[in-house]
DRENBASE-921218 format. One record per residue (C-alpha): residue in three letters; x, y, z. Coordinates in steps of 0.25 Angstrom, whole numbers, plus 5000, padded with zeros to 4 digits. Each point is the difference from the previous one (the first is absolute). Example, Ala and Ser with C-alpha at 12.3 -4.5 7.8 and 13.67 -1.06 7.14 Angstrom:
! residues 2
ala504949825031;ser500650144998;
***
This chain:
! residues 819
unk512453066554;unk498949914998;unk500049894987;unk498850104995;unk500750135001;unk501149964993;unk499149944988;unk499350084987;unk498849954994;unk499850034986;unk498549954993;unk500449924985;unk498750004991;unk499649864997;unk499950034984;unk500250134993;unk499150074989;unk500449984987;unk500650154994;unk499150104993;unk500349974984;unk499450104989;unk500150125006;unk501450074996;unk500150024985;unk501449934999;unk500549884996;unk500150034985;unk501150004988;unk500649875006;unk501149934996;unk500249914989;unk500149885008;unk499750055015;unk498950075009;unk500350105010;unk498550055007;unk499750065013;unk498749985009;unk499650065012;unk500949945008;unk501449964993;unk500649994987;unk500149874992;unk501149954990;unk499749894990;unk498949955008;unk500550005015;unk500150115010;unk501250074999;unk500850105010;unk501050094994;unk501250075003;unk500150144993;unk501150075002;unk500550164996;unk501150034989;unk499950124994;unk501049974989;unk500150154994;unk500750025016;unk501049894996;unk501149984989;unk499449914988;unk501549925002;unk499649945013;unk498549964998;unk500349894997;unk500749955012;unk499150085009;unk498849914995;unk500649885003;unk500350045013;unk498550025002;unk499549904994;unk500949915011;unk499350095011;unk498849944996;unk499450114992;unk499149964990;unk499450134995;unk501250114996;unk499150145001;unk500450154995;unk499650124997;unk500050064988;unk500650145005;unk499450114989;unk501050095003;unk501049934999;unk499649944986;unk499550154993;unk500750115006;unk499850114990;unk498549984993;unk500149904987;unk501549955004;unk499949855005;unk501149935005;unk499949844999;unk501449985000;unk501049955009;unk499649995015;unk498750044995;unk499849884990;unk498649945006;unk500149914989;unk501249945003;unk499950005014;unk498549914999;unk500849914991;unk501149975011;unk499149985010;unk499149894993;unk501449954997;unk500250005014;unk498749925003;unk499350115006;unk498750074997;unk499750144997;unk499150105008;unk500150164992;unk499650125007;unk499950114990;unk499350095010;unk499950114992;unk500350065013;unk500849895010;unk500750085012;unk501249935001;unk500550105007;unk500450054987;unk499850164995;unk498750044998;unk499649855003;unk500549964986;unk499450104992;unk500850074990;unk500350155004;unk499350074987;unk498849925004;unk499450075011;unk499850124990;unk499149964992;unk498949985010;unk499149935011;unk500949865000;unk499549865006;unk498550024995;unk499349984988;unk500350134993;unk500349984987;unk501250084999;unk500649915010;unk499449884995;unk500750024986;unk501450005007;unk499449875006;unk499649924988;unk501450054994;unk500949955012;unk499149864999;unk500249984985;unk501350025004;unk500049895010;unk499249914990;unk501150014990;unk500949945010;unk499249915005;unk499549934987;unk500149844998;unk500550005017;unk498649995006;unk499449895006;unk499049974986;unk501250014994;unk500749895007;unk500750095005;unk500450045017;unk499150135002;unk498949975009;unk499450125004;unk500050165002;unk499850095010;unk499250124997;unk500450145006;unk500349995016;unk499850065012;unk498850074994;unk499050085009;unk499250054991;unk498750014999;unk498750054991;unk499650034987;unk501349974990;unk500949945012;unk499849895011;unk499449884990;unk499750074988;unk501450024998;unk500749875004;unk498949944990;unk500550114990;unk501249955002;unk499949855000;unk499450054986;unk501150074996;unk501049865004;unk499049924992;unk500150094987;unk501350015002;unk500249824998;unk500349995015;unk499249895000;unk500249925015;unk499349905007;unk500150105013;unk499750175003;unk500350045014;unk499850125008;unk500750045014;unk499049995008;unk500150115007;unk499650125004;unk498550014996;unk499849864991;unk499250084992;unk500249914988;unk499249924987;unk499649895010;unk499949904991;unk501250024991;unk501350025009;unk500749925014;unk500250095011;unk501549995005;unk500450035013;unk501250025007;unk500849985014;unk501350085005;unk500549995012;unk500550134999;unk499750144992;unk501050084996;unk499050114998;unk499550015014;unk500350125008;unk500449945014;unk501350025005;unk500049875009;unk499549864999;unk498749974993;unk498949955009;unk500149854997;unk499449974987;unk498749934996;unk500949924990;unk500549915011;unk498649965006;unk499149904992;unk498850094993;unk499049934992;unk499450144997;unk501050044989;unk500550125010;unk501249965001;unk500850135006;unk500850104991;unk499649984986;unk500750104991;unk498850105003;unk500850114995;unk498850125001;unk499449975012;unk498649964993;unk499449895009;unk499649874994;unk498550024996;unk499549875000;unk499550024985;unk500149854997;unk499549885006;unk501349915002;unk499349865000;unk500350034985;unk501349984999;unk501249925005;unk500850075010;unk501550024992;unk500950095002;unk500850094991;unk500950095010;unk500649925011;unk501250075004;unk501249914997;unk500750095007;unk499950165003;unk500550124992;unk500750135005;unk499450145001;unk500850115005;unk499150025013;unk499849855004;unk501149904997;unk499449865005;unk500949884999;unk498949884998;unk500649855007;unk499949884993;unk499349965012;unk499150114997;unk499749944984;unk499949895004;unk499050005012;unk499050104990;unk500049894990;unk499649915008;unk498950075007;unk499550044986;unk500049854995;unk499449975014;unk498950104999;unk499649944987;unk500750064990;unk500349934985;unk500950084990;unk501050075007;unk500850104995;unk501250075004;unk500450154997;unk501249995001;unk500649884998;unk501150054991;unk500750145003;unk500450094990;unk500750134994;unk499350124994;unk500550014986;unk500650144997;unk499050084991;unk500250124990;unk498750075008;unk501049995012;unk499649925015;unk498849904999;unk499949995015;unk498950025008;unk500150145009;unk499150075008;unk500550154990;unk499349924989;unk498849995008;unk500149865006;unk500049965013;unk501549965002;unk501450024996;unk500649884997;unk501549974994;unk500350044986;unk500549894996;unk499949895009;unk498849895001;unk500649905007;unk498849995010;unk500749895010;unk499449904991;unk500349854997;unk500850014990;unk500650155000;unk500350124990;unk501349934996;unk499649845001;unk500449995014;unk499349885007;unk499350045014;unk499949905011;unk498350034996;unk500349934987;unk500449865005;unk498950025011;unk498850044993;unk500349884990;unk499649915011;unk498650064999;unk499949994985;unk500349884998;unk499149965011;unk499050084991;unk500449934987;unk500149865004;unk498650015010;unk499450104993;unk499049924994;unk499449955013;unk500250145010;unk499550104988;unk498449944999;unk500150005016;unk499350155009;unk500850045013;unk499249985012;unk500650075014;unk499749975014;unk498850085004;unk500850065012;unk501050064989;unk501050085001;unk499150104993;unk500950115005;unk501550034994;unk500550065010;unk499649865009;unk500949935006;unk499549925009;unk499449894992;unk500749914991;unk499750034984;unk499549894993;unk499249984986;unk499749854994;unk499549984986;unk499249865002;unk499049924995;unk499249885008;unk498849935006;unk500849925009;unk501450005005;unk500449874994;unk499750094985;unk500550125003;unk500950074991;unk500850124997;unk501050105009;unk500250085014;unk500850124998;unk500550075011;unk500850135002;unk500650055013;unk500950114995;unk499850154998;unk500950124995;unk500550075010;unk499049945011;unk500649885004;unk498949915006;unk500349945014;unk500249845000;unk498749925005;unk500749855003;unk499149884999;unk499050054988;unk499449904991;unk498750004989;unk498749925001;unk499450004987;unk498349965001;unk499249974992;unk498550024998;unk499649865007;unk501150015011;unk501149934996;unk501250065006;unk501549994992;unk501250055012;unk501150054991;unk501149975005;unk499449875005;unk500650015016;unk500750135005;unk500250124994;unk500850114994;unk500950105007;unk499750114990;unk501050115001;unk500150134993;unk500150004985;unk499449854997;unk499249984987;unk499749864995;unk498949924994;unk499649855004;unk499249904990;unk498849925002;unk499649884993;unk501249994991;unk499749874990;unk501349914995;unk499349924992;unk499249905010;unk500650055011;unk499250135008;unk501150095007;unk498850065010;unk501150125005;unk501450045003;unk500750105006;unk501150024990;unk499650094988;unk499949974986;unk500950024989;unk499649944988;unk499849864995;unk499849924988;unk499549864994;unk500749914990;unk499549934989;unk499749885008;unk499350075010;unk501050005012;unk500050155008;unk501250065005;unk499450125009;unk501250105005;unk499750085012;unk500950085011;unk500050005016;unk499750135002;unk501150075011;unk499349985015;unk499049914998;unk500249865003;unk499649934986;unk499149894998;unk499049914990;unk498849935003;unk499649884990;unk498849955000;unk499949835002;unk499449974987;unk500550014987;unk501449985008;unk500849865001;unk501350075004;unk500750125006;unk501649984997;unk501350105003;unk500849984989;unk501550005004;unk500549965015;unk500750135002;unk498750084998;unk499249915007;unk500450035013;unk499450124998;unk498749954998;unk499049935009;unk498849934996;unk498749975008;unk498649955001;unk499050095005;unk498649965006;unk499249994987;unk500949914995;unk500850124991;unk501550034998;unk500850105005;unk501350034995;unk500750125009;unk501450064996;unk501150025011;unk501350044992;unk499250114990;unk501750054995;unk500049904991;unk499149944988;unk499049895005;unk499549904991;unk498849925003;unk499349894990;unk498649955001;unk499649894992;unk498450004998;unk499049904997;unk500350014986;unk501349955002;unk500650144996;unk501350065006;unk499650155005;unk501050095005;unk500150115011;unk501350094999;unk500150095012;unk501050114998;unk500650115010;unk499450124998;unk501350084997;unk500149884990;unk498650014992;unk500350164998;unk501249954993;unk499149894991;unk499050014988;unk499449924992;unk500449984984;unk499649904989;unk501249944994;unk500349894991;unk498649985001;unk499749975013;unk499850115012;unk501150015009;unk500650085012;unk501150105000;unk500750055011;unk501250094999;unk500950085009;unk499850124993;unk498950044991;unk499849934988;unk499050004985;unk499749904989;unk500350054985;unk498749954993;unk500950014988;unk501049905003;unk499749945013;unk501250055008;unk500050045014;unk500650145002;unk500550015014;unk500350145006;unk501050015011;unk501150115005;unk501349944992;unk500749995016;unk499049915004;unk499849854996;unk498749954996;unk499249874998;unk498949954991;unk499149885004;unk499049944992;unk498949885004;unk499649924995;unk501449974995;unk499849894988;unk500150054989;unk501250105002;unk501450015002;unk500750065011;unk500649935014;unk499049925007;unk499850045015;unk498849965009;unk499450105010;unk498449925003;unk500149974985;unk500949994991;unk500450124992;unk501050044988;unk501150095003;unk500850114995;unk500950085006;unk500850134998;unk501350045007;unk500350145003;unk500850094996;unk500950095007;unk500250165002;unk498850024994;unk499550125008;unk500950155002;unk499850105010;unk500150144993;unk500650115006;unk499150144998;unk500850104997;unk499250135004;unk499950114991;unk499050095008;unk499550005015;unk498650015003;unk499450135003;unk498850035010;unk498949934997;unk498950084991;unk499050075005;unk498649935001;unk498950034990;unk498749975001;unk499149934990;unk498550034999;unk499049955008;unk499149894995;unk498749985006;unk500249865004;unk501350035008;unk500150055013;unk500950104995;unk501150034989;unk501249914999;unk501450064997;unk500450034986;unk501349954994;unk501050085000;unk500150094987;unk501249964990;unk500750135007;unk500249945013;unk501049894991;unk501050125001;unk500249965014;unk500049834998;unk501049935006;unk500949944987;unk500949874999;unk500849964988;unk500049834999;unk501149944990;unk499849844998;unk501349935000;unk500549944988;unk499949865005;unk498650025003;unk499750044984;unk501149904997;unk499049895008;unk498750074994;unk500549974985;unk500749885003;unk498949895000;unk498550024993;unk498750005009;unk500850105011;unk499350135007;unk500850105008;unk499250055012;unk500350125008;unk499550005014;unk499950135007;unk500150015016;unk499250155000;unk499550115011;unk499350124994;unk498750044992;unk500150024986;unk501149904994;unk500350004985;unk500949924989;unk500950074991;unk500549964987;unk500950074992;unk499550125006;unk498449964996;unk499249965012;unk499449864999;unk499549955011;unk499350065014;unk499349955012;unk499550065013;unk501049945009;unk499149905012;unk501149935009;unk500249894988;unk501149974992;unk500050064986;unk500349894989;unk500250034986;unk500649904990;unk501350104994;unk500249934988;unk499050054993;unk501050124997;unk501249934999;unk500249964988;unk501349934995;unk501150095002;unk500250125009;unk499050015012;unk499250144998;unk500250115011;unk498849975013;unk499750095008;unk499049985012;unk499350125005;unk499250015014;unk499250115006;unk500250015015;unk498649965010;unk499850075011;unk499849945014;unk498750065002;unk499549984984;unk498449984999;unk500049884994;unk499749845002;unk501049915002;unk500249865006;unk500750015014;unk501249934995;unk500250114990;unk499750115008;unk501149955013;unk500950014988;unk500150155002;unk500250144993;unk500950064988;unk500549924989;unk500949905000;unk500549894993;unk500449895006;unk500149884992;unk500349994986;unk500249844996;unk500249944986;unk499549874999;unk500149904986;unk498749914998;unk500049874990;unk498949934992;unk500449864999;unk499349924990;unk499749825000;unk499449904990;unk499549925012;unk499449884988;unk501149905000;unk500650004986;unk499650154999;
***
């Protein structure tokens, strides 16, 4: 193939417009001693452009014990923004009886979060999906007239449920000085007319006003109809890359979220009655943010999707590459429904919804799951929020351009995908990022060797990215690339390793962290002036390193040996020392960034790890048979052992322990009937058809039944040591699984070719184990039904196949020397 084939030619405007101000009637009730405002293109905090990470907790779906804990752990995936919904149901089951207590203490939970360092984002809906019954309205509700309008009647039950709220929320809003930053107003709304569509979202925003909810920020989703107040909400969107709801049995067609969009029309977006978007709004307005990019996927009886972290990932990346500036995740923490007197509080299609989802369950494959368990997606996703935390200020003032010859079609896939976000007359000033995505859920794009990236600007000047050669890009690659990087004097005018974070001491000196990305042969280019020299810092990493001159007189640093940490140091003209540390990517997903003893610093660890803000210990979580290790740089300051991989790190190390993990013996107290009969579900007007309804609580009379007995070393090991959970991880084939307690069904899930965990000791007390029973519905070969091909080759009938116990620990360290 010809040198032009193999090339893309993406257009860089020479300078940018400056963002529409003025408009959006937001901004107010700031903050004592901080501002938080939004413009028309992204949001700014304390004076600079800001690009947050907001990620979905409900806390009333998660025991009040753990919050604690579970937003630390968010807060080291790079959250910045912890939202929730405010379930109504779950809060005022019978009419004048609230419930603020215990895992539905909102006060609380907004206390440990801003003692966790995060920010809070409340969605009090009224009405909020959620896949929860009667999308969170209470069950005596619907009778007392039209609902989600402005009928009085309706709208007094309103202004009750947000006084409420207002009482809760008192003295913890941002004019406060306190961590709420914004509300969200209804969702998913389609309505349209006289007393709905804007006059009600303005209705309510009054109402939220009234009732103190004072914020700097009201949002909307901003879908189906964006028939809103112009002036006085945000349009979110969202970006799934994959629908429980949908009716297909097979594969989606590929989705719109893998393919680079700078029209906001970015595939499935929750779009739950079929109402097209209207284009009611002009989007120039308002930055593109999102409030509903799936962190993961959640279960309906009739489509059981299993979302990668490949497949997280990559719709990330495009969103941020298609211009997006507050990204939010739903969900990014899983969760339990909690039991309620009015009985089950999930969604289902004999309540008039759409789907039947589990009773219990909300696990939603997300990052952190209904339990705490930390996904693969949580590591990995960090590396694109700290990316978003540490360059954030310089990507989020910056519009996505795309190569006029696109992709423009999803379902393309004979073009590479490629997006930049750049500002520049002339090469030479060019600054800001490539982002390119070559992965697609179930379509696996082909490999087209050779490709590489001509960045032009308005007066002809030509930047080749990679600078000679190209990339191989194989199925499943996402990665970003800088341009125009500044260490102090020194210009870094492009790399093909990606960036991570960085930081800059008091005296001015940079250390900028970034990773070779798997595939792609990693380099930097430095630009002759400001630079006087380019040095690899210890012998053994040097012979990983080559340094050359190129034509125009600039430096290029290339990367052979990408398994280990690199270390380069530039000196500039200033006489400062900058620093370059180039870690594996399997290494970066293991790394965040923390401040600590005042200075920021680097934390890599073996197994996932969170700062306590209280105290500042490092908590690391690890299966108790597994040794771990905590490395920190820079390393001054702190105890710990000293060891030098690039850089010189500090230390710590945890040894494991043995037998820690029992295989369980089931005993069988029932065989599995026939599988039930199929019913069917109504159909709704934007399906194809009706999907399968979940078997009736009769056809549990023909569930298979096991009888689990924990061994006594097992609880022994539990009680033994503090900071221990006890996880049981269940190996099944079958359709409708459930978790018995003493008789009392606790958990449930649709059964999707993954392994079920669920941390037992949360009903093992100290003393004598309760009786646990699991019970499974049998699936038939031929069941109507999505699953993954991997689940589906599993086969028919129910079967258990594995059931493992498994002893986590938390280890804690004072890494201050003299701590």
């Amino acid at each position: 193939m010809s040198e032009t084939s193999l090339s893309v030619v993406v257009p860089v405007p020479a300078t940018l417009a400056a963002p529409e101000t003025g408009f959006l009637n937001l901004g107010h009730h700031q903050h004592p001693t901080r501002q938080l405002t939004v413009n028309s293109r992204y949001l700014s905090l304390d004076g600079r452009p800001w690009m947050p990470v907001m990620g979905e907790f409900h806390y009333s779906r998660y025991p009040e014990s753990e919050w604690a804990t579970e937003l630390a752990k968010m807060k080291a995936g790079g959250v910045d923004i912890v939202a929730s919904y405010i379930i109504w149901n779950h809060h005022e089951p019978f009419e004048g009886q609230w419930h603020w207590d215990g895992r539905r203490d909102l006060a609380r939970f907004i206390d440990l979060a801003a003692q966790a360092g995060l920010l809070v984002y409340l969605r009090p809906g009224p009405w909020v999906h959620a896949e929860v019954r009667l999308g969170g309205f209470p069950d005596w509700l619907p009778a007392t007239g039209p609902l989600r309008c402005n009928d009085p009647v309706y709208l007094g039950h309103v202004k009750r449920f947000y006084d409420q709220i207002g009482a809760q929320v008192k003295g913890r809003l941002w004019c406060d000085g306190g961590p709420i930053i914004g509300l969200q107003l209804e969702n998913e709304y389609g309505a349209t007319g006289p007393g709905a569509g804007k006059e009600h979202i303005a209705e309510l925003k009054r109402l939220a006003l009234e009732a103190g909810m004072k914020v700097p920020l009201y949002t909307v989703t901003g879908w189906p109809t964006l028939d809103i107040p112009p002036t006085e909400v945000l349009p979110v969107s969202g970006a799934y890359a994959d629908g429980f709801w949908q009716g297909s049995r097979e594969a989606l067609p590929p989705s719109g979220v893998f393919l680079f969009n700078t029209r906001r029309v970015i595939g499935e977006m929750g779009n739950v009655d079929g109402t097209p978007a209207a284009g009611l709004i002009d989007t120039e307005h308002y930055p593109f943010c999102l409030a509903e990019a799936g962190g993961g996927m959640h279960q309906s009886y009739h489509r059981r999707p299993v979302i990668s972290t490949e497949d997280v990932y990559a719709t990330t990346l495009v969103q941020l590459g298609s211009g997006a500036n507050l990204y939010g995740y739903y969900m990014y923490h899983g969760g339990t429904n909690p039991v309620c007197e009015t009985g089950p509080l999930n969604e289902t299609q004999a309540s008039g919804y759409p789907n039947d989802v589990p009773q219990w369950g909300y696990d939603f494959h997300a990052p952190l799951g209904q339990y705490g368990q930390v996904r693969p997606s949580w590591g990995r996703l960090r590396l694109l929020h700290q990316f978003m935390q540490a360059f954030g200020d310089t990507l989020a003032p910056l519009v996505a351009v795309l190569p006029e010859a696109g992709p423009l079609d999803p379902a393309d896939r004979t073009q590479p995908r490629v997006s930049v976000r750049a500002v520049g007359a002339r090469a030479a000033e060019m600054e800001g990022f490539v982002f390119v995505n070559h992965h697609v859920r179930h379509h696996p794009l082909p490999a087209m060797p050779g490709r590489h990236w001509m960045l032009q600007t308005a007066e002809g000047d030509v930047l080749r990215m990679p600078s000679t050669g190209g990339v191989d890009l194989q199925s499943g690659m996402a990665f970003i690339w800088p341009v125009g990087q500044r260490l102090g004097a020194v210009r870094m005018r492009q790399a093909t390793v990606q960036p991570l974070t960085r930081w800059t001491d008091a005296q001015g000196a940079v250390t900028w962290v970034g990773f070779a990305i798997e595939g792609v042969p990693a380099e930097v280019v430095l630009e002759a002036s400001g630079l006087k020299t380019v040095e690899a810092v210890d012998a053994v990493d040097a012979k990983g390193v080559t340094v050359d001159v190129l034509e125009d007189g600039a430096t290029r640093v290339q990367l052979s040996a990408t398994e280990r940490p690199q270390t380069i140091e530039l000196t500039d003209a200033d006489g400062r020392v900058h620093r370059l540390l180039i870690l594996p990517e399997t290494m970066a997903a293991e790394s965040q960034r923390i401040e600590l003893g005042g200075q920021a610093r680097l934390v890599r660890s073996s197994h996932p790890a969170f700062l306590d803000s209280t105290d500042d210990r490092l908590h690391l979580q690890r299966p108790a048979g597994e040794a771990g290790e905590l490395w920190i740089y820079p390393a001054d300051g702190l105890g710990g052992e000293r060891h030098t991989a690039g850089v010189t790190w500090a230390r710590w190390s945890f040894a494991a322990e043995p037998a820690r993990q029992w295989a369980l013996q089931a005993a069988l107290q029932q065989a599995a009937g026939a599988p039930p009969a199929i019913q069917w579900g109504p159909h709704i007007s934007w399906r194809d058809g009706p999907v399968p309804l979940v078997p009736d609580e009769s056809a549990q009379a023909g569930a298979a039944r096991w009888t689990l007995t924990v061994p006594p070393q097992a609880l022994q090991a539990l009680h033994g040591a503090p900071h221990q959970r006890l996880w049981l991880t269940l190996d099944l084939v079958g359709d409708v699984a459930r978790l018995w307690i003493d008789g009392q069904v606790v958990d449930d899930r649709f059964c999707d070719g993954s392994r079920w965990q669920i941390a037992l000791d949360r009903w093992l007390p100290a003393g004598t184990a309760p009786t646990i029973e699991i019970s499974l519905l049998p699936i038939a070969a031929d069941l109507p039904v999505f699953l993954e091909p991997a689940a589906r080759a599993q086969g028919a009938g129910a079967v258990l196949r594995e059931a493992v116990l498994s002893l986590s620990r938390t280890d804690a360290v004072s890494p201050q020397a003299g701590s």
